[in-house]
Phi, psi and omega in degrees: 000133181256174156204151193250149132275122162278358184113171163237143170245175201243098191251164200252108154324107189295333189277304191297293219081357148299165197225157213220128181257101185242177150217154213276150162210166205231130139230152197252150196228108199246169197279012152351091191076053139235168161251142184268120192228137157274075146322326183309296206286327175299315202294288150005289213284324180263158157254014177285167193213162134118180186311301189330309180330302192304326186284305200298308190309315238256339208267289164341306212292280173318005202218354191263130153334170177269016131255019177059046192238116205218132197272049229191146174251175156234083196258292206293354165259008179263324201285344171311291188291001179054039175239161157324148148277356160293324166330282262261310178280319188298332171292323183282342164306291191312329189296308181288328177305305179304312195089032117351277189234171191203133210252132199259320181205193160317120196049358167272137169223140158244137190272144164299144185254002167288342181218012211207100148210152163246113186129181182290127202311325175283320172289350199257344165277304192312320207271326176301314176312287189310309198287331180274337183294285209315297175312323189275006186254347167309319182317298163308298181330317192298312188310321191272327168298347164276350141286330178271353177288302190301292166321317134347283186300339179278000000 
């Protein structure tokens, strides 16, 4: 939240008629401690159906830090969401698949802050940073165990 001073001015009382010397000060309400969710574009983005999504999402959402970071294996967001852990893996796929989340190490995820965030626009460019290094080195990985597969297979 900023606050300004603007100077003082000279206001009329509507009831009274009096005039009144004030002085203004302006504050602004900026997004700090709310979450920012595209919920629309996530929905969109997975092809899972039914409650659990919503559970699974909602329960990530609660549970990520202020790096937009969630701890969690998944037995433990199934037994949090009352779902499978099939529910549970299949969703987190769709989820990484979608560009949601990025799985940062074994049980570490970071939710995309393009579509997931908590916190303030400057903490949410920083958190932007990480989650694209991060996706893009998941990426390389998938590329190259999809080459060592391949080659395998030959």
């Amino acid at each position: 939240m900023a606050t300004l001073f603007s100077g003082q001015r000279r206001l009329l009382d509507a009831e009274t008629g009096e005039i009144i010397d004030a002085q203004v000060v302006t504050k602004t309400v900026g997004d700090a401690g709310f979450h920012k969710i595209w919920l629309a574009e996530i929905l969109e983005l997975v092809d899972e159906v039914g409650n659990a999504k919503m559970k699974i999402l909602m329960w990530l959402l609660s549970k990520a830090d202020h790096q937009n970071q969630v701890v969690a294996t998944h037995q433990e967001i199934a037994d949090a969401t009352d779902t499978s852990p099939k529910t549970v893996q299949r969703l987190m796929r769709s989820l990484k698949n979608a560009m949601v989340i990025v799985e940062v190490r074994r049980t570490h995820w970071r939710l995309n802050p393009d579509v997931i965030f908590k916190g303030d626009h400057r903490q949410r460019m920083n958190v932007l940073v990480k989650y694209r290094t991060e996706s893009a080195q998941a990426d390389m990985f998938d590329l190259e165990a999809k080459r060592a597969a391949k080659k395998d297979a030959a």
